[in-house]
Residue frames relative to the residue before (quaternion, step in Angstrom):
aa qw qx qy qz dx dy dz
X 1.0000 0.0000 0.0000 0.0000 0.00 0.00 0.00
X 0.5769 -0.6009 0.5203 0.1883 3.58 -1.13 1.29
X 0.4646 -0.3762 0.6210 0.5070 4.16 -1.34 0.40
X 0.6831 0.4017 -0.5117 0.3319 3.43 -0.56 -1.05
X 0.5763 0.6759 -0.3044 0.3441 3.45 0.38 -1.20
X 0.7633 0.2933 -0.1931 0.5422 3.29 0.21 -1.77
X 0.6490 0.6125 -0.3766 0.2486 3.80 0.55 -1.23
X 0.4668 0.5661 -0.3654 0.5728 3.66 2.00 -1.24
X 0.8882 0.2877 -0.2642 0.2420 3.48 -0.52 -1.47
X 0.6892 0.4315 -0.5098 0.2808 3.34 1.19 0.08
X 0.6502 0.4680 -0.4903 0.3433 3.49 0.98 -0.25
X 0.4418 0.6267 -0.5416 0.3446 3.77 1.31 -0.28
X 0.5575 0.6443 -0.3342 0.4030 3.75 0.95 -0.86
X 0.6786 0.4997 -0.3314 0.4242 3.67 0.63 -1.83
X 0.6119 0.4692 -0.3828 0.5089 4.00 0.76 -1.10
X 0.7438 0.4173 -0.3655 0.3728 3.78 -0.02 -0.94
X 0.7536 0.3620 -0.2949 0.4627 3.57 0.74 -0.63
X 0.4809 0.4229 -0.4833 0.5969 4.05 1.13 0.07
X 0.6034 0.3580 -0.5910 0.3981 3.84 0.20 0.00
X 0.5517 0.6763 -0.3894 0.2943 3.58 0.68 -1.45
X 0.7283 0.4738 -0.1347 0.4763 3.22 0.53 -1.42
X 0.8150 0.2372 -0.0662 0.5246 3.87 0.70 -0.49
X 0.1054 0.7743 -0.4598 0.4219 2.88 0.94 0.84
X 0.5824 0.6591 -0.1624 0.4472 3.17 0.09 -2.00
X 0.7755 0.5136 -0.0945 0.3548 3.36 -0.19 -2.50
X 0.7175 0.5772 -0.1846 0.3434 3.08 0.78 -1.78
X 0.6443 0.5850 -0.2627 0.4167 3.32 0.61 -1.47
X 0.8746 0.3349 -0.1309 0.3252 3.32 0.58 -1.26
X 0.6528 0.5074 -0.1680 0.5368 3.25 1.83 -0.52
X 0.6299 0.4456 -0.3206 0.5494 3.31 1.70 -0.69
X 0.8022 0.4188 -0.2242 0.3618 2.86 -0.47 -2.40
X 0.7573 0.5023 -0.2020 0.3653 3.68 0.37 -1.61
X 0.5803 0.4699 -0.3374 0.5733 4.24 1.31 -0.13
X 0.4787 -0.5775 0.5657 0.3425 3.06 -1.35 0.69
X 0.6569 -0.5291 0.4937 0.2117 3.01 -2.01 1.45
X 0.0496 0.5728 -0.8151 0.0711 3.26 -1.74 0.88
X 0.7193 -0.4313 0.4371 0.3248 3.49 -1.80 -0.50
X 0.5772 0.3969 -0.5045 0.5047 3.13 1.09 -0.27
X 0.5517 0.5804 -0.4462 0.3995 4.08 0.43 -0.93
X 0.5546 0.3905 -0.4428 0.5864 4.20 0.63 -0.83
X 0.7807 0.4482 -0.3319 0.2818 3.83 -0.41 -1.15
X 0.4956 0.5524 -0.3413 0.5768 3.47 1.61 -0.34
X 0.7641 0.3102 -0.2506 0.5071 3.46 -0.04 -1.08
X 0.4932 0.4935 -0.5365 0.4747 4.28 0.17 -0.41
X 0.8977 0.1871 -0.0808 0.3907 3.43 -0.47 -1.56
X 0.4292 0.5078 -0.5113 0.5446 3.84 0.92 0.82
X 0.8749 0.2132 -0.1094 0.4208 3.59 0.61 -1.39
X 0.4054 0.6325 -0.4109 0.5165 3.29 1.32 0.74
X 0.4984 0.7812 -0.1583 0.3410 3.33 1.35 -1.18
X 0.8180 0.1601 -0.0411 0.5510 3.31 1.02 -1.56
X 0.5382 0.4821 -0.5486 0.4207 3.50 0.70 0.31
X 0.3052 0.6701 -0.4530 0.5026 3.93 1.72 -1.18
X 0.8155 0.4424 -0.2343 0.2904 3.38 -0.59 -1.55
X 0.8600 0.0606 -0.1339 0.4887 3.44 0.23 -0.99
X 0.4022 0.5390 -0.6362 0.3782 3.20 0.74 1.60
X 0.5789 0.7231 -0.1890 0.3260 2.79 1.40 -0.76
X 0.4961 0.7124 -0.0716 0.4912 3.01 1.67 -1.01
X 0.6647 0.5052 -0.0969 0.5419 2.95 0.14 -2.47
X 0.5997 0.6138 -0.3798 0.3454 3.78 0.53 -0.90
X 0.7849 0.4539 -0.0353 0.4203 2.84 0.34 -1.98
X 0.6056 0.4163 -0.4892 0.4696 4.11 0.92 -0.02
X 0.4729 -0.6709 0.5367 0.1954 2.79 -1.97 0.40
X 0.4819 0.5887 -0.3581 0.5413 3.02 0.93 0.27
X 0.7546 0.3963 -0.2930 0.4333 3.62 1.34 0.20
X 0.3221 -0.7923 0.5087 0.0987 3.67 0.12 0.86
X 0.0848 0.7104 -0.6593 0.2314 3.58 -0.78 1.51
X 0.4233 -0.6206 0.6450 0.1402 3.67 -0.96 1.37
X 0.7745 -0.3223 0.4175 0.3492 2.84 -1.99 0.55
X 0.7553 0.4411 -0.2351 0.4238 3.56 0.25 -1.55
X 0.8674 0.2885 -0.2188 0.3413 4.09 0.70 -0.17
X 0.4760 0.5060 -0.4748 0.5403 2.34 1.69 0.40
X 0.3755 0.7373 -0.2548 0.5004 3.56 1.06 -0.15
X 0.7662 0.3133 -0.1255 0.5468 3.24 0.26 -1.57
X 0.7223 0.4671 -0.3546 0.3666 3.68 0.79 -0.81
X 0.3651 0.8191 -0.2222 0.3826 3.25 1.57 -0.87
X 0.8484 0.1988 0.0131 0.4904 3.26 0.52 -1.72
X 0.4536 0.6339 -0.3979 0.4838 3.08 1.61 -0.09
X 0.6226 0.5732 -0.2917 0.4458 3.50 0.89 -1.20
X 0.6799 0.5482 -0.2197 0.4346 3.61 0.58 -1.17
X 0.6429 0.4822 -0.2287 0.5494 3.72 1.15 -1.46
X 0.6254 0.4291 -0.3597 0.5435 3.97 0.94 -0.44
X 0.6085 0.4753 -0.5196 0.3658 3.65 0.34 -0.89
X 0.8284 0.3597 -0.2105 0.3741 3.22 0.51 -1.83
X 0.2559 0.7357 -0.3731 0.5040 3.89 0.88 0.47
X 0.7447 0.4032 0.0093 0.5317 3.10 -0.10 -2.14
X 0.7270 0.3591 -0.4295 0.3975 3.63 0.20 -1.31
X 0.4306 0.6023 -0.3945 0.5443 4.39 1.22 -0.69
X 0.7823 0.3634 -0.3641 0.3514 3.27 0.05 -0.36
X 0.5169 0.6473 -0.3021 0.4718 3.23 0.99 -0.95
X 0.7541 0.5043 -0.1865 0.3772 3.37 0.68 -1.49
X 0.6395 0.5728 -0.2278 0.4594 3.34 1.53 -0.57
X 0.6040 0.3639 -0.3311 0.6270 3.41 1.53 -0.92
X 0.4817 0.6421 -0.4613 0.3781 3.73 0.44 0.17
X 0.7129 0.2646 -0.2189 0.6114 3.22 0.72 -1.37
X 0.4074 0.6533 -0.5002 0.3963 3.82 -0.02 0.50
X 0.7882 0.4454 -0.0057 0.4246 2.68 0.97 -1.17
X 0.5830 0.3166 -0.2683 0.6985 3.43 1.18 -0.45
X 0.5243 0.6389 -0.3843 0.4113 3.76 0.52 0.01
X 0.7201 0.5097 -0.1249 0.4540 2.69 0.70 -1.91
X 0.6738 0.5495 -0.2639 0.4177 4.04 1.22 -1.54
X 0.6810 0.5507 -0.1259 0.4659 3.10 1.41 -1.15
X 0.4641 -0.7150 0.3985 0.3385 3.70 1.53 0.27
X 0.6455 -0.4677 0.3922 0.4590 3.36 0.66 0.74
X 0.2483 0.7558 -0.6004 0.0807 3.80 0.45 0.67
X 0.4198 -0.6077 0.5349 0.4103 4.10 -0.62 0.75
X 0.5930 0.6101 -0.4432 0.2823 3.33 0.87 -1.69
X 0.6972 0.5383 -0.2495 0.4024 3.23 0.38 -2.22
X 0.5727 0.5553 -0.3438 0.4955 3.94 0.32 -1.24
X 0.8422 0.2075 -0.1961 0.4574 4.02 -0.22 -0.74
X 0.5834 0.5115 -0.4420 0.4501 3.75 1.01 0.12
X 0.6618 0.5577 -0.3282 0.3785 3.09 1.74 -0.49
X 0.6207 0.6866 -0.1450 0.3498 2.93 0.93 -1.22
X 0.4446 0.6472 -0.2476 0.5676 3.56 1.45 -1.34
X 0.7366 0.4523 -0.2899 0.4108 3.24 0.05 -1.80
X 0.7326 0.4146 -0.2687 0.4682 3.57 0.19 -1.83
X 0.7655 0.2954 -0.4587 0.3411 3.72 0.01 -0.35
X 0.6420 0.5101 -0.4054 0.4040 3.38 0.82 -0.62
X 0.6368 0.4057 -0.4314 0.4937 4.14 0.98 0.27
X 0.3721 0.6513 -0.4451 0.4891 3.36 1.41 -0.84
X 0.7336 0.3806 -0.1823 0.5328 3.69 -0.07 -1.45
X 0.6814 0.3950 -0.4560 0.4144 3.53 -0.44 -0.22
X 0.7424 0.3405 -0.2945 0.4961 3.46 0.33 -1.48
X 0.5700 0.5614 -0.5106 0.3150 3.81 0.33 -0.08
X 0.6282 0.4665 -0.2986 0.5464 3.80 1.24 -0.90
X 0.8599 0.3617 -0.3008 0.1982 3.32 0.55 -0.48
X 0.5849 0.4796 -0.3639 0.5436 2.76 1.86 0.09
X 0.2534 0.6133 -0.5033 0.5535 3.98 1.58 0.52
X 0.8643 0.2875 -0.2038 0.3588 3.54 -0.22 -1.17
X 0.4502 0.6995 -0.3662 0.4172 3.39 1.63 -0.30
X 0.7874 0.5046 -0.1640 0.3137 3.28 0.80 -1.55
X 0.7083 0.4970 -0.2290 0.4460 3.24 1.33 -0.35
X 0.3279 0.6953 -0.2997 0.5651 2.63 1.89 0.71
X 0.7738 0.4506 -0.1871 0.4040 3.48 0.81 -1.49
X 0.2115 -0.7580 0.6164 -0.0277 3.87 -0.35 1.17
X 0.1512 -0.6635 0.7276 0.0867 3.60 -0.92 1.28
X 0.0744 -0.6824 0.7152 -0.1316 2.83 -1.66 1.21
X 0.4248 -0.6610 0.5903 0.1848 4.04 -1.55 1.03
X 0.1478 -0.8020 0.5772 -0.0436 2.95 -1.13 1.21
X 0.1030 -0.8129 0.5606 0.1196 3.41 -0.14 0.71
X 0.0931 -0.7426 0.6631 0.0119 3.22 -1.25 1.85
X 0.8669 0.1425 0.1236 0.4614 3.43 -1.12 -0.05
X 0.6491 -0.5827 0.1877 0.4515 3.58 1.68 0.66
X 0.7457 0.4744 -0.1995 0.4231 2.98 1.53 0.17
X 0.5212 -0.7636 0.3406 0.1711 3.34 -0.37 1.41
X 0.1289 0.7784 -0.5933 0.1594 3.75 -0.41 1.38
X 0.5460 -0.6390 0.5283 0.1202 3.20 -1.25 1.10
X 0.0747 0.8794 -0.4601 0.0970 3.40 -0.61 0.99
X 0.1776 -0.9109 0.3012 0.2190 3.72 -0.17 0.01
X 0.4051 -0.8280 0.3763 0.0935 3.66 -0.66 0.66
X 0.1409 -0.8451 0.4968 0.1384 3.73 0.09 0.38
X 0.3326 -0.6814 0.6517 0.0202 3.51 -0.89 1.80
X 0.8459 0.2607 -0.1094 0.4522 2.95 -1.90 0.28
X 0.9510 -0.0481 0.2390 0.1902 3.11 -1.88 -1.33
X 0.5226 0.7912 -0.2221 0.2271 2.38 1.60 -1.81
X 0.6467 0.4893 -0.3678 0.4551 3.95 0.83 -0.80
X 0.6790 0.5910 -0.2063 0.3836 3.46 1.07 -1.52
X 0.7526 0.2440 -0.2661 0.5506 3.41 1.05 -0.51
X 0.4149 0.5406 -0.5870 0.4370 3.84 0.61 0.62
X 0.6431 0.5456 -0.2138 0.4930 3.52 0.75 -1.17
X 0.7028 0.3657 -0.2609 0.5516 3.53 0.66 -0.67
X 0.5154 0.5015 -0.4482 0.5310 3.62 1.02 0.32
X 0.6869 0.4905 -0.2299 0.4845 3.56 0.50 -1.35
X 0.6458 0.4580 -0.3607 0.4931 3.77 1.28 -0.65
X 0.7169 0.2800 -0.3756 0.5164 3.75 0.57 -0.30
X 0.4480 0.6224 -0.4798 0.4263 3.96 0.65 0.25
X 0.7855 0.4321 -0.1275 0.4242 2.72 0.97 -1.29
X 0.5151 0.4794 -0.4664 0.5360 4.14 1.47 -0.39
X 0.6307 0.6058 -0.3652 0.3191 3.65 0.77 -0.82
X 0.7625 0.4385 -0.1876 0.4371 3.02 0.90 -1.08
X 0.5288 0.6180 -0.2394 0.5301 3.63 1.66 -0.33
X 0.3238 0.6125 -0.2963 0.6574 3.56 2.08 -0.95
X 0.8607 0.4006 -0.2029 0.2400 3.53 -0.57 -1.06
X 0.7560 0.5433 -0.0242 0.3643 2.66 1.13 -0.77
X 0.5590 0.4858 -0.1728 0.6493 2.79 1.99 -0.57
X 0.6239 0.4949 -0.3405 0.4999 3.62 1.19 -0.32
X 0.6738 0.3505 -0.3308 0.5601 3.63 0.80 -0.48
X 0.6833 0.3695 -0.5042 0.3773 3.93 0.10 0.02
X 0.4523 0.6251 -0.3551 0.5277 3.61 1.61 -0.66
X 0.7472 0.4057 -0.2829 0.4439 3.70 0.41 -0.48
X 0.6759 0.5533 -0.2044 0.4419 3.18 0.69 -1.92
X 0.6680 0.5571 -0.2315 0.4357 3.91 1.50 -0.39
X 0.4737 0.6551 -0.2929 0.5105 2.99 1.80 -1.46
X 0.7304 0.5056 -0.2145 0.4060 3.40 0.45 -1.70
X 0.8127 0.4194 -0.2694 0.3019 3.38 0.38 -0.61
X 0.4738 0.6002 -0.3958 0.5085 2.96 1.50 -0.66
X 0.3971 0.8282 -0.2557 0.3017 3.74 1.20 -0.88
X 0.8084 0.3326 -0.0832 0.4784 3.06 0.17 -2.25
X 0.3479 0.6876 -0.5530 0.3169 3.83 0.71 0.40
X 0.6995 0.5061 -0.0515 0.5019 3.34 1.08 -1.62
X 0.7689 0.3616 -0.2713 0.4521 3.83 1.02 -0.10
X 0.6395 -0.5641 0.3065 0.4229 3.47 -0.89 -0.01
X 0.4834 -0.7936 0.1517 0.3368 2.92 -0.99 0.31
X 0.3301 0.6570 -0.5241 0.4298 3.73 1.42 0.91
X 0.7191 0.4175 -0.3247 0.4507 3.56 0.58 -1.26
X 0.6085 0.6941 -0.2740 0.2701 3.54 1.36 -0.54
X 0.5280 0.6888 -0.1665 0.4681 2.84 2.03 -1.35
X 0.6979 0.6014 -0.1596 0.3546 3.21 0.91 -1.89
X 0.8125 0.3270 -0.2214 0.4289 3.18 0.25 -1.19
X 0.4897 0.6413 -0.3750 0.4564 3.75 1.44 -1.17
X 0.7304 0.4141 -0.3260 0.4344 3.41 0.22 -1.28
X 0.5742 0.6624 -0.2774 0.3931 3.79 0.85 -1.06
X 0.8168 0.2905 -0.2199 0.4473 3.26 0.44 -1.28
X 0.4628 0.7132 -0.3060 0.4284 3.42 2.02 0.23
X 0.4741 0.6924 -0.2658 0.4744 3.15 1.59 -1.03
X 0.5724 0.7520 -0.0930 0.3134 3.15 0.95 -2.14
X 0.8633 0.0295 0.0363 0.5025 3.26 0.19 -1.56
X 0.4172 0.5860 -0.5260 0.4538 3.32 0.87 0.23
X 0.6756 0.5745 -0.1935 0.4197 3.69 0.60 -0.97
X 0.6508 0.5656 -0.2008 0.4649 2.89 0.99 -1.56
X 0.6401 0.5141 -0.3527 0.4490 3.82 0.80 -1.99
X 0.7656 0.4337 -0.3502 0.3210 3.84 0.30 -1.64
X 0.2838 0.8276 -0.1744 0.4519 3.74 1.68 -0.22
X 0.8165 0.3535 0.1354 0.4360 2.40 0.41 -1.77
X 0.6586 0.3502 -0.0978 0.6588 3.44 1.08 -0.67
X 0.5987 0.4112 -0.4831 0.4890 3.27 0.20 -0.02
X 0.4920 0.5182 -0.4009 0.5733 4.33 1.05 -1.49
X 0.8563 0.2098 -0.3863 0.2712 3.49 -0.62 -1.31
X 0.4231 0.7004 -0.4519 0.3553 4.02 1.19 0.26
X 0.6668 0.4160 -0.3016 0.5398 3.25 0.70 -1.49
X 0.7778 0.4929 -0.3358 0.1980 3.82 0.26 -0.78
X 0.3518 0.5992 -0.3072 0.6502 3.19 2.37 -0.55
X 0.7201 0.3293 -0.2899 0.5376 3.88 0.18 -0.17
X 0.5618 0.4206 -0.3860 0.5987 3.58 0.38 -0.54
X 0.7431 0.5134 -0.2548 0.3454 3.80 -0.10 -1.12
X 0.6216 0.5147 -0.4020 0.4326 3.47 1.52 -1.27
X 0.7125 0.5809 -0.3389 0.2000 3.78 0.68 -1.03
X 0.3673 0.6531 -0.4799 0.4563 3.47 1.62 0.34
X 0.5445 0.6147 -0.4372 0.3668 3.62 0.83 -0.71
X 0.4190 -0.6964 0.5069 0.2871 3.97 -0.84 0.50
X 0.6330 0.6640 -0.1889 0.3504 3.30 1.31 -0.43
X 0.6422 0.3539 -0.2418 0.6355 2.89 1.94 -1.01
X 0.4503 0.6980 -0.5099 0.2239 3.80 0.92 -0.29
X 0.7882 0.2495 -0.4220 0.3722 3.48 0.52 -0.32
X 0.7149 -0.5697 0.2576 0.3131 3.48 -1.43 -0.81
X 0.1242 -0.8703 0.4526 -0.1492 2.59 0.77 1.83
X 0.5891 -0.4817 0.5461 0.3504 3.68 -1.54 -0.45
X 0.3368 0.6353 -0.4182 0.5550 3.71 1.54 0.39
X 0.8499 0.4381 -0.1262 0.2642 1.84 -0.27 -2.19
X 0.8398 0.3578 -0.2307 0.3370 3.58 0.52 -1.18
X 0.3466 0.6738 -0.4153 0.5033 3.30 2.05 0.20
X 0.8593 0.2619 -0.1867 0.3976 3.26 0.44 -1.04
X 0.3688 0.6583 -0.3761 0.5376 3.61 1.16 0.32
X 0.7744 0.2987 -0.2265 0.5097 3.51 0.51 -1.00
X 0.4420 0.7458 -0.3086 0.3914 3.76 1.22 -0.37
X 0.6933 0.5222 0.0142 0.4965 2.50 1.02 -2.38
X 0.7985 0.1359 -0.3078 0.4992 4.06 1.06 -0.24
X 0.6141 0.4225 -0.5346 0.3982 3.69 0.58 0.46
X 0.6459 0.4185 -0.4296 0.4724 4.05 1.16 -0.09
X 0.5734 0.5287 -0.4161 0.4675 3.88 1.04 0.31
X 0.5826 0.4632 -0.3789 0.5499 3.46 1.28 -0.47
X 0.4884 0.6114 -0.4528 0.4274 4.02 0.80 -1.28
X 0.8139 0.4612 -0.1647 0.3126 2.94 0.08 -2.19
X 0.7753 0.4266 -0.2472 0.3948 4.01 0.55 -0.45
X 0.7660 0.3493 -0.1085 0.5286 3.06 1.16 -1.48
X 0.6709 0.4692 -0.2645 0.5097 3.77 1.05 -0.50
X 0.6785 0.5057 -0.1935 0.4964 3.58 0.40 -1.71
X 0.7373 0.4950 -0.2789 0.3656 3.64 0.49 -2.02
X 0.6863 0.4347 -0.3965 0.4276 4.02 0.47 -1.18
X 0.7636 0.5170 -0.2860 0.2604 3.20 0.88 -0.93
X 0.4635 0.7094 -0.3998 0.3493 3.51 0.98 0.23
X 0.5931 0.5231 -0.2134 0.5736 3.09 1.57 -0.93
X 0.7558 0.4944 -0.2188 0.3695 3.67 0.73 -1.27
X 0.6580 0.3096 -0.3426 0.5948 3.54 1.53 -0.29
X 0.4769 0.3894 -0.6402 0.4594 3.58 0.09 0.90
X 0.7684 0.3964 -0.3186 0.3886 3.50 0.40 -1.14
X 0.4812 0.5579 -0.4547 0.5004 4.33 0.94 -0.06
X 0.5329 0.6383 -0.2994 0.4678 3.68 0.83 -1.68
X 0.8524 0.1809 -0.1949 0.4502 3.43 -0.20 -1.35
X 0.6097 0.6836 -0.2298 0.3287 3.66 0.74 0.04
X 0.4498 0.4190 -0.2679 0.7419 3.08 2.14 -0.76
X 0.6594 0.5120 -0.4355 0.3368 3.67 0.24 -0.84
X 0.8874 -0.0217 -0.2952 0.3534 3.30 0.67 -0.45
X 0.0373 0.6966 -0.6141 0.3692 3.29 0.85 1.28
X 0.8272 0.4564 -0.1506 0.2911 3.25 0.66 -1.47
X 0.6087 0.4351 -0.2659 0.6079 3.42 1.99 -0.76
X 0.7705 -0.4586 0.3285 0.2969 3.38 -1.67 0.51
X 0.7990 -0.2202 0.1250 0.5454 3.02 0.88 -1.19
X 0.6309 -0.3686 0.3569 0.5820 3.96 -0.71 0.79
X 0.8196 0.3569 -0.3400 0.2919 3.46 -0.15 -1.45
X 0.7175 0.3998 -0.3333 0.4629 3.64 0.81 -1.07
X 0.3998 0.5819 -0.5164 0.4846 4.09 1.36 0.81
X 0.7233 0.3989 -0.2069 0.5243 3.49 0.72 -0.73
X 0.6341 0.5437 -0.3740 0.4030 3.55 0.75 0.19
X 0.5000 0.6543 -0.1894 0.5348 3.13 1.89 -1.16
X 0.8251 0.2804 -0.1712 0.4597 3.52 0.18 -1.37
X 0.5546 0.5637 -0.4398 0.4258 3.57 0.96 -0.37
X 0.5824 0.6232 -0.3523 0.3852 4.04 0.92 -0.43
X 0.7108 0.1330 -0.2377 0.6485 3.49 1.17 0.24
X 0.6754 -0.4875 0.4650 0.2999 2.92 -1.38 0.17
X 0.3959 0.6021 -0.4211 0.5508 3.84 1.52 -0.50
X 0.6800 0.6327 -0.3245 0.1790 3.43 0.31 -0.89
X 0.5687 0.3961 -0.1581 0.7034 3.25 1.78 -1.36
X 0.5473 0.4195 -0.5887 0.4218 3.67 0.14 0.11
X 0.7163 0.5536 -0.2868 0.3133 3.85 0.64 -0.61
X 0.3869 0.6612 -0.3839 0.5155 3.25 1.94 -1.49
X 0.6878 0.5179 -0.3979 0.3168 3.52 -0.16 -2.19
X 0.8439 0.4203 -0.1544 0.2956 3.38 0.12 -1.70
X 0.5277 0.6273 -0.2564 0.5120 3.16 1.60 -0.05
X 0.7027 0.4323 -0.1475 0.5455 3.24 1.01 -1.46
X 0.5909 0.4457 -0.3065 0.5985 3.94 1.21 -0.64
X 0.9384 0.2074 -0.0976 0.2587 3.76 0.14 -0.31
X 0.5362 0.6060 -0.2765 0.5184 2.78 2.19 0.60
């Protein structure tokens, strides 16, 4: 079995076994709650995930035969999903900083601006990238596989995509610890249930958010390394970090991405697992003002 091989089937593996494991969660936090947009954006990029995967695979055996023209089609097919998926992400993002921010209009359209106006950039530049990208047959071990080659620019602007993904996501991030601080500094002044609640909450929040977060600024440190002339050919780097570079993009979308949504919705589930009843949960948190900071984030991310 080829790197490519092993590099496909383990991350095809990492998506199949983060369903395994959340399953369980899912059912009851997804399927079984009433439907909103965030519930569609869960289920797209969870169940988009595993077909991704073991096409991805299927791709990569030899024992599978794929013309110029589908490999081609899959090729760009792969690219149109990343950038798709990566919009989504960005949407359950801003939810979220919405949601921290109490439903601020202000905060909501500074975001937005931002996200469409990278949205739009990286779309042209990864347009002009592609017509860059030249499929070519390679013949391994006697056997004829379709590969592809980047002309010109064509690296320089991928990278320069991953480089504004990546201010965006650095944007975010700084807005939720800027809050998630506000807030604490906060719970000094409240009691110490509503204190609990929300503290722990906005813990939920960025704990998720950081591993998120780190995982994006990995793939982009790998994306970023391949500008290097050194790593350009086909070295033992190079193909170290190549294969890095596609099982921590799969982590990072299909693993990292559902879950943002799934640890708000566990969070508020133990919470009221833990209270008598829904109603006497909303009586609690309504006694401080901490309380409606939770409702918000509940109601913004539920």
């Amino acid at each position: 079995m080829s790197r490519s091989n092993i590099v496909a089937v383990v991350a095809g593996v990492v998506v199949v076994y983060d369903w395994a494991v959340t399953i369980g969660h899912e059912i009851e936090l997804i399927w079984r709650q009433r439907w909103s947009l965030m519930t569609v954006l869960y289920l797209v990029i969870r169940y988009v995930g595993i077909p991704y995967s073991v096409i991805g695979v299927l791709a990569t055996m030899p024992f599978v035969s794929l013309t110029d023209t589908v490999s081609s089609i899959l090729y760009y097919t792969n690219c149109g999903t990343y950038v798709v998926l990566s919009a989504m992400l960005g949407v359950i993002m801003i939810a979220r900083l919405h949601a921290m921010y109490q439903r601020s209009r202000t905060m909501l359209i500074f975001l937005a601006i931002i996200f469409l106006a990278f949205n739009i950039a990286c779309l042209v530049l990864a347009a002009i990238g592609l017509k860059h990208v030249v499929a070519e047959e390679v013949i391994l071990s006697g056997m004829h596989i379709c590969g592809f080659d980047y002309e010109g620019d064509a690296q320089l602007l991928f990278s320069m995509v991953w480089v504004l993904n990546t201010v965006w996501e650095v944007i975010a991030l700084c807005l939720s610890v800027w809050i998630a601080v506000k807030h604490f500094r906060d719970l000094r002044r409240l009691g110490p249930s509503t204190g609990t609640i929300i503290g722990d909450c906005f813990r939920v929040l960025i704990k998720s958010h950081v591993l998120y977060f780190a995982s994006f600024a990995g793939v982009s440190c790998l994306q970023l390394a391949f500008l290097f002339p050194e790593l350009s050919v086909d070295s033992i780097g190079s193909l170290i970090l190549d294969g890095g570079f596609q099982i921590l993009s799969v982590v990072q979308m299909f693993v990292l991405g559902p879950r943002l949504i799934l640890s708000v919705r566990e969070y508020h589930a133990k919470l009221v697992a833990n209270s008598d009843a829904d109603t006497s949960l909303n009586s609690i948190v309504f006694q401080e003002h901490g309380g409606e900071i939770w409702l918000k984030i509940r109601r913004g991310l539920y």
